[in-house]
SELO-374750 format. One record per residue (C-alpha): residue in one letter; x, y, z. Coordinates in steps of 0.2 Angstrom, whole numbers, padded with zeros to 4 digits, always signed. Layout:
ATOM; r; c1; c2; c3
ATOM; A; X; Y; Z
...
***
This chain:
ATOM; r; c1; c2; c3
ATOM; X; +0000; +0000; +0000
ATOM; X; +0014; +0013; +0004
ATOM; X; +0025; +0009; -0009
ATOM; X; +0011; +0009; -0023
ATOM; X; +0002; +0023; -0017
ATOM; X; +0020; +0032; -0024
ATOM; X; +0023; +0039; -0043
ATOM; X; +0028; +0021; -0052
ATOM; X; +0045; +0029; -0057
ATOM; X; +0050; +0029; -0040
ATOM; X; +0041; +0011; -0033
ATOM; X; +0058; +0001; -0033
ATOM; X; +0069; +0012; -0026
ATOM; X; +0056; +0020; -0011
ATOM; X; +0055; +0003; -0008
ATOM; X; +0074; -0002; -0008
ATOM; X; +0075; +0014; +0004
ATOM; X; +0061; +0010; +0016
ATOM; X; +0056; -0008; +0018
ATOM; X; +0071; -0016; +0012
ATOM; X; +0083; -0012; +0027
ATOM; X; +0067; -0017; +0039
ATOM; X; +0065; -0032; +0030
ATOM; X; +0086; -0037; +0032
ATOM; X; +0085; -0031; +0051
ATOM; X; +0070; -0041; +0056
ATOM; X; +0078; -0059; +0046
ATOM; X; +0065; -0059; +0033
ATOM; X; +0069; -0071; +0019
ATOM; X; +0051; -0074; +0013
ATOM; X; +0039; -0061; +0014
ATOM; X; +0019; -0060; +0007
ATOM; X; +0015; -0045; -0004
ATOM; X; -0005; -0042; +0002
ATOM; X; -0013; -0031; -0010
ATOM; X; -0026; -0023; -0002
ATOM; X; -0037; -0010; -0010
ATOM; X; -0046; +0004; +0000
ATOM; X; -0064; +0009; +0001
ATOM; X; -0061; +0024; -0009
ATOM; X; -0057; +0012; -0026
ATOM; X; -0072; +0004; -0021
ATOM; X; -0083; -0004; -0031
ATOM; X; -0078; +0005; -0047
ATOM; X; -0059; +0006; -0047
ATOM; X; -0055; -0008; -0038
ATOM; X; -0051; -0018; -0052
ATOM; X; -0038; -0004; -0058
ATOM; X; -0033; -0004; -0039
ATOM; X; -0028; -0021; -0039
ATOM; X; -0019; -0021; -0054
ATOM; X; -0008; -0007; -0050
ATOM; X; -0001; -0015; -0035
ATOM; X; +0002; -0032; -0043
ATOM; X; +0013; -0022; -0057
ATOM; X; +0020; -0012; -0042
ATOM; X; +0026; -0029; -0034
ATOM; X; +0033; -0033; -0051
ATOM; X; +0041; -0018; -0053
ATOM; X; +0051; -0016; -0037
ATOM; X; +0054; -0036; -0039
ATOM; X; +0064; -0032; -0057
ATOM; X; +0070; -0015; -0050
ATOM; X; +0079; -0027; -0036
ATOM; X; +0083; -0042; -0043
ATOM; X; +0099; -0043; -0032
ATOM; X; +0088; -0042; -0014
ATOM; X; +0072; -0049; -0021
ATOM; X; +0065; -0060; -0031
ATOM; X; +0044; -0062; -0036
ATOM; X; +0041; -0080; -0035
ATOM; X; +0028; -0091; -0039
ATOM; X; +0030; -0107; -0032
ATOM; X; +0039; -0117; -0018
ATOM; X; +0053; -0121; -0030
ATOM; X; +0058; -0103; -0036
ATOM; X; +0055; -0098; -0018
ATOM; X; +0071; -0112; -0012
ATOM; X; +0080; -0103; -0028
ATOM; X; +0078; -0084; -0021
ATOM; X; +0084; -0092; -0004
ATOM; X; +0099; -0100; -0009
ATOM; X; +0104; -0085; -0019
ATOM; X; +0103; -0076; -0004
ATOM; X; +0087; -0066; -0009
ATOM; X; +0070; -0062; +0001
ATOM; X; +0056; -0073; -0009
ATOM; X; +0041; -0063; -0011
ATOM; X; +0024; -0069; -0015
ATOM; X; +0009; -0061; -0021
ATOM; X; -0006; -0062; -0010
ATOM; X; -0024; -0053; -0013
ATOM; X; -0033; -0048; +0003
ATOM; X; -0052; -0049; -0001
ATOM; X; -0055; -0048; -0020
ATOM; X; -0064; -0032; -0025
ATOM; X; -0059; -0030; -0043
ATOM; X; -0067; -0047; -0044
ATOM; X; -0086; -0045; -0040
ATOM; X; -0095; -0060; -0048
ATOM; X; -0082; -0062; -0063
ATOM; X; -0073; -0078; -0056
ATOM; X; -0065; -0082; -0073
ATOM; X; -0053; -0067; -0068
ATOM; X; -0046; -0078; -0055
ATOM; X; -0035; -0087; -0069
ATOM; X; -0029; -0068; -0076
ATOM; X; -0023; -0065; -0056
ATOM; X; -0015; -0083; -0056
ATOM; X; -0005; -0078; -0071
ATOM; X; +0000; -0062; -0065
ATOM; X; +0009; -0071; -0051
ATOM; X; -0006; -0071; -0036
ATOM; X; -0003; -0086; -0027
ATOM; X; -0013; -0083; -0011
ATOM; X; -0032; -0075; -0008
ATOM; X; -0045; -0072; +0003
ATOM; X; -0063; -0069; -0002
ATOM; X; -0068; -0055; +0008
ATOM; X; -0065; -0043; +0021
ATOM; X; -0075; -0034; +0035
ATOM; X; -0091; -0033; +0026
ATOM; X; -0102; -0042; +0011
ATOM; X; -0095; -0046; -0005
ATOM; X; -0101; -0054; -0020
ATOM; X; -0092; -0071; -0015
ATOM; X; -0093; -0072; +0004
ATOM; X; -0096; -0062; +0020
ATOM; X; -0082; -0054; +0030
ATOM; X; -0081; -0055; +0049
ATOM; X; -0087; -0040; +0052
ATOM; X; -0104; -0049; +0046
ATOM; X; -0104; -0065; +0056
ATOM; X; -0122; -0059; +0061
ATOM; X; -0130; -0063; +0046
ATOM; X; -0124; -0082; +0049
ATOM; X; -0120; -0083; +0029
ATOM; X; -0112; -0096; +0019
ATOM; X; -0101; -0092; +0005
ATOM; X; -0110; -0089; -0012
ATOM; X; -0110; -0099; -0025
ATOM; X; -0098; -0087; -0034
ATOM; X; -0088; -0089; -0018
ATOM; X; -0088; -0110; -0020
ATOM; X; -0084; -0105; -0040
ATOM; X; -0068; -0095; -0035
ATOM; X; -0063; -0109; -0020
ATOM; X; -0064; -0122; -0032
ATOM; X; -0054; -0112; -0046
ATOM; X; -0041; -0106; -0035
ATOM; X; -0039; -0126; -0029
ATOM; X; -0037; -0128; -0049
ATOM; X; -0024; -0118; -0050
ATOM; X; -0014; -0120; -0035
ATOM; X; -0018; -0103; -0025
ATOM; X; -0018; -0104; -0007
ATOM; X; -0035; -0100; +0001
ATOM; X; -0034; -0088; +0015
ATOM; X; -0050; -0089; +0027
ATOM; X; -0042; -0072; +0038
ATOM; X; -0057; -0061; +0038
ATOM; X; -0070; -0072; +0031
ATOM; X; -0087; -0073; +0042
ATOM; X; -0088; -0087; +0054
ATOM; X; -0102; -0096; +0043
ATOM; X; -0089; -0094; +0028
ATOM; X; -0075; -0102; +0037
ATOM; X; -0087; -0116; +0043
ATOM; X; -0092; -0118; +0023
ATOM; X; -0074; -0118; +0016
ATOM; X; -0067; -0131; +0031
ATOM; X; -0082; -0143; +0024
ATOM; X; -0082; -0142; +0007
ATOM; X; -0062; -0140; +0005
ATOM; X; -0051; -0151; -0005
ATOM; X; -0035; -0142; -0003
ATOM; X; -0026; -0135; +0015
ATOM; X; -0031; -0119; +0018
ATOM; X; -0021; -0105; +0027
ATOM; X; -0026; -0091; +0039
ATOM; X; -0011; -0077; +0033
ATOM; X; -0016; -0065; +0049
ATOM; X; -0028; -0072; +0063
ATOM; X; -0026; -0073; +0083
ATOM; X; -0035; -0084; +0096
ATOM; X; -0053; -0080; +0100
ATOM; X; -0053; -0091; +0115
ATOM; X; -0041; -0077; +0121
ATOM; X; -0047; -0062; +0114
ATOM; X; -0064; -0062; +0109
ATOM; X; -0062; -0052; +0092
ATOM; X; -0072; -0059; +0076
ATOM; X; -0059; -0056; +0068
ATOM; X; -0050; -0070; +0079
ATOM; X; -0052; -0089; +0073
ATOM; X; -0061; -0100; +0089
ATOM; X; -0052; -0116; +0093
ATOM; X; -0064; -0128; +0084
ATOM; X; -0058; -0117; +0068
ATOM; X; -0040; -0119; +0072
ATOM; X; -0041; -0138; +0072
ATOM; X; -0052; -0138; +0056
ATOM; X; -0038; -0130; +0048
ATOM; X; -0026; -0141; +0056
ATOM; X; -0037; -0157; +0051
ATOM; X; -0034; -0150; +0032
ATOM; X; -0017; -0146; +0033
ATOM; X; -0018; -0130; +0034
ATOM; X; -0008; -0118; +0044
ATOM; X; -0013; -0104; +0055
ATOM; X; -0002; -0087; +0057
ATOM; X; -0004; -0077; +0072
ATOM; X; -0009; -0058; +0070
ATOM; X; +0002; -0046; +0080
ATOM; X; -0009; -0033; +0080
ATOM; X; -0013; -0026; +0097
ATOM; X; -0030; -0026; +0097
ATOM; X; -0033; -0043; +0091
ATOM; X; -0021; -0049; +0104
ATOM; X; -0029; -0039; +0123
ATOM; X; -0044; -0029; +0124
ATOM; X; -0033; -0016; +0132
ATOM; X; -0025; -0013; +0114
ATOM; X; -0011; -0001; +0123
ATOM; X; -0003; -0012; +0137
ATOM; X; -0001; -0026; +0123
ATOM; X; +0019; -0034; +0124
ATOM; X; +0027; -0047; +0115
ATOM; X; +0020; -0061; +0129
ATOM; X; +0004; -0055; +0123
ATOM; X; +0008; -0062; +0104
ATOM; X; +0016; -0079; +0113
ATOM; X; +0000; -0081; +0122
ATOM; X; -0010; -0083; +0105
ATOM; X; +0005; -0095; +0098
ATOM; X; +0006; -0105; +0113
ATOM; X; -0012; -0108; +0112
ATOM; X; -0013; -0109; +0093
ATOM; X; +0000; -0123; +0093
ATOM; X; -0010; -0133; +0108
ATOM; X; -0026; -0134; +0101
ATOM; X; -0019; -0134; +0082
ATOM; X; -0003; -0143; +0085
ATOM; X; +0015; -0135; +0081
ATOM; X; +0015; -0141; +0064
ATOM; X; +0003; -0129; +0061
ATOM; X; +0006; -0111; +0067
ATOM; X; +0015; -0098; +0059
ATOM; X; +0017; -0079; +0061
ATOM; X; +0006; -0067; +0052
ATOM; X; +0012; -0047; +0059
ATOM; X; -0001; -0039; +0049
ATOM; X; +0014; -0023; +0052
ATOM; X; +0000; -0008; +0049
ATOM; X; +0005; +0006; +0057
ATOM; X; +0021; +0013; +0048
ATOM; X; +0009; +0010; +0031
ATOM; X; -0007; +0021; +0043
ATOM; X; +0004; +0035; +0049
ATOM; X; +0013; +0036; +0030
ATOM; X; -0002; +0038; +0022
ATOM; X; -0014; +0044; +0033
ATOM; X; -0015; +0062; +0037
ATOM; X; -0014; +0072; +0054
ATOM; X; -0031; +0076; +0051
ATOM; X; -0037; +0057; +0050
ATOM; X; -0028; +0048; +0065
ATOM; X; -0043; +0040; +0069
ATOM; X; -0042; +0031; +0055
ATOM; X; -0045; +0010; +0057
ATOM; X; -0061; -0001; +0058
ATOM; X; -0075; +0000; +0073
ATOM; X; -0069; -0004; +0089
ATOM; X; -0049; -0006; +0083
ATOM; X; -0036; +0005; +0088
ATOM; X; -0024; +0003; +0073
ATOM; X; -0011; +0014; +0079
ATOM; X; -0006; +0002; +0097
ATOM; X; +0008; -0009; +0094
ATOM; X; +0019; -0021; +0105
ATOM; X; +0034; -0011; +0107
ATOM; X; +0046; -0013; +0097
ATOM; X; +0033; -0023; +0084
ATOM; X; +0029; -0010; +0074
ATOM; X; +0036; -0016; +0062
ATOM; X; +0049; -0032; +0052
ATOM; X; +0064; -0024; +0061
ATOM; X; +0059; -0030; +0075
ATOM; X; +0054; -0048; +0073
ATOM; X; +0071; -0054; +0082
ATOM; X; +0060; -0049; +0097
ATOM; X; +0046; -0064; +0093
ATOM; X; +0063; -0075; +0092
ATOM; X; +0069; -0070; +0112
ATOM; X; +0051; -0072; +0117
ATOM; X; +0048; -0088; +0110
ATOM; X; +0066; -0095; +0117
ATOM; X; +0060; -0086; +0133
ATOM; X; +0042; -0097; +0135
ATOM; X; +0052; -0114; +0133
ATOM; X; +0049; -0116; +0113
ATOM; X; +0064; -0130; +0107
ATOM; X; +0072; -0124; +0093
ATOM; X; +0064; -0135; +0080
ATOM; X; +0048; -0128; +0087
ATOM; X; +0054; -0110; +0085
ATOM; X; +0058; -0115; +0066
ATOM; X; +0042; -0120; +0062
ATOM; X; +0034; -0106; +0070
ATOM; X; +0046; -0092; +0062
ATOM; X; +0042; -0100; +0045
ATOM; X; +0045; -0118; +0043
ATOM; X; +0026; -0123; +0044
ATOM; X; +0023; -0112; +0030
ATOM; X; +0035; -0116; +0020
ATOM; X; +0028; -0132; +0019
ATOM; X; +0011; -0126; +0013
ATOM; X; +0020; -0116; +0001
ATOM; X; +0031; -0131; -0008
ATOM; X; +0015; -0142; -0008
ATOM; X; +0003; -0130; -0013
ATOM; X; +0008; -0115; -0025
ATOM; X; +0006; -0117; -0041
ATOM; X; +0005; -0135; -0041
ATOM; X; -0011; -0141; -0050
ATOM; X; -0024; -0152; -0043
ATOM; X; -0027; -0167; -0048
ATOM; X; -0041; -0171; -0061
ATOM; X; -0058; -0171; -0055
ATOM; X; -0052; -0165; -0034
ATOM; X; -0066; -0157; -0026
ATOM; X; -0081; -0161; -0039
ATOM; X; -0090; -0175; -0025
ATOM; X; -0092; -0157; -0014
ATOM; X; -0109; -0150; -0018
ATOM; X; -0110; -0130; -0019
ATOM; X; -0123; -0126; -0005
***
């Protein structure tokens, strides 16, 4: 969002200056680019929103090629990483520019998208967000349409934000694991935005993996006393009711991006009842992700458990799942409902 929302002639080197240094600091060697369109694109520019971020990516990618590299599967990510690159992938948060028009999903795959959520906080044309779990809705028949085509191709489905109902829906009828890229515990703070423990272990059942969100307001109700043994509380319980196999980090780093483009006159600027602003010190951002590390080695995490946590559980999804096709006829006994 902040790189893109800059002049195009200046995408790769804003971003070379500004997040790359964050990125070396914090150890980040994969990293998922969300694209992420604001309200004010919506419903009639979002299409052109989203395609000016995914050239964005490919344009600080080939404007970087020494520190970065856009890949598209598990394969080319190992070849960024043994070249001493940061593998990024291209991730779409919600689909807007998408509407009903599910044979657009292909068009996105071969643009490089590799992972996708259906929705965000409200009503979309293929599912509810979270911020709708009171209308108790299913995904649309549109929204089994773009499940079943993103499993075609080999796209990760992302259930972070989708409605409660939604998830319930994609956990039944899913053929494929599925991952949550930026979703906390609800047994521990009850936010809709958090995933409930018989959630976690339907993910885990499928394969899936669930990446703990640091945002502090999905982490305590008092968003503003949140610390790092906040964020081990929701990976502690994530990995005992999901297993360690199955948890991952998801940062969900917003507030450098809000107070970048935000203006002074719009600091209250978030979603009802979150305070986008309060972060974990020293979490504001990927800098400081060798904090999650001291925390981790802190609570009693073994060090083949703190691998899999900082990326290794992913990565497994990742080398399995993108880009890979399914096999012929996966997913067709699952009726659309």
């Amino acid at each position: 969002m902040a790189v893109s929302a800059r002049p195009p002639e200046v995408w790769s080197s804003f971003f070379r200056d500004r997040w790359l240094p964050q990125l070396a600091e914090g150890g980040v060697d994969v990293q998922v680019l969300p694209v992420f369109v604001e309200s004010r694109f919506r419903p009639e520019g979002a299409l052109r929103q989203t395609l000016r971020m995914i050239e964005c990516a490919h344009v600080l990618a080939e404007g970087n090629p020494d520190a970065v590299a856009l890949c598209h599967d598990g394969q080319q990510i190992d070849e960024a990483l043994a070249l001493g690159r940061i593998a990024l992938v291209l991730a779409l948060e919600s689909m807007p520019g998408i509407d009903e028009s599910v044979e657009l999903i292909p068009t996105l795959h071969r643009l490089g998208v590799r992972v996708a959520s259906i929705a965000h906080w409200g009503r979309t044309a293929l599912a509810d967000g979270s911020g709708q779990d009171g209308a108790g809705s299913r995904l649309t028949s549109h929204g089994v349409q773009a499940l079943r085509e993103m499993e075609r191709l080999g796209m990760l489905f992302d259930i972070s934000h989708l409605g409660a109902a939604g998830v319930a829906h994609v956990l039944e009828i899913a053929a494929r694991p599925v991952i949550a890229t930026h979703s906390s515990a609800r047994a521990l703070r009850d936010h809709h935005r958090n995933l409930t423990d018989e959630q976690l272990r339907g993910v885990a059942a499928g394969g899936g993996v669930i990446c703990v969100n640091f945002l502090a307001a999905f982490l305590t109700e008092d968003a503003r006393s949140a610390t790092a043994d906040h964020l081990v509380d929701h990976i502690e319980h994530v990995a005992s009711v999901a297993g360690i196999d199955h948890v991952g980090l998801g940062p969900d780093f917003m507030r450098e991006v809000h107070e970048d483009l935000t203006p002074p006159c719009c600091e209250g600027f978030g979603y009802p009842g979150i305070d986008a602003a309060a972060a974990i010190p020293g979490l504001e951002g990927p800098r400081g992700l060798p904090l999650v590390t001291d925390a981790l080695v802190k609570r009693g995490f073994s060090e083949e458990e703190i691998q899999k946590i900082l990326g290794a559980n992913v990565m497994r999804l990742f080398r399995a799942e993108l880009g890979r096709p399914a096999p012929e006829g996966a997913g067709e006994e699952q009726p659309a409902r």
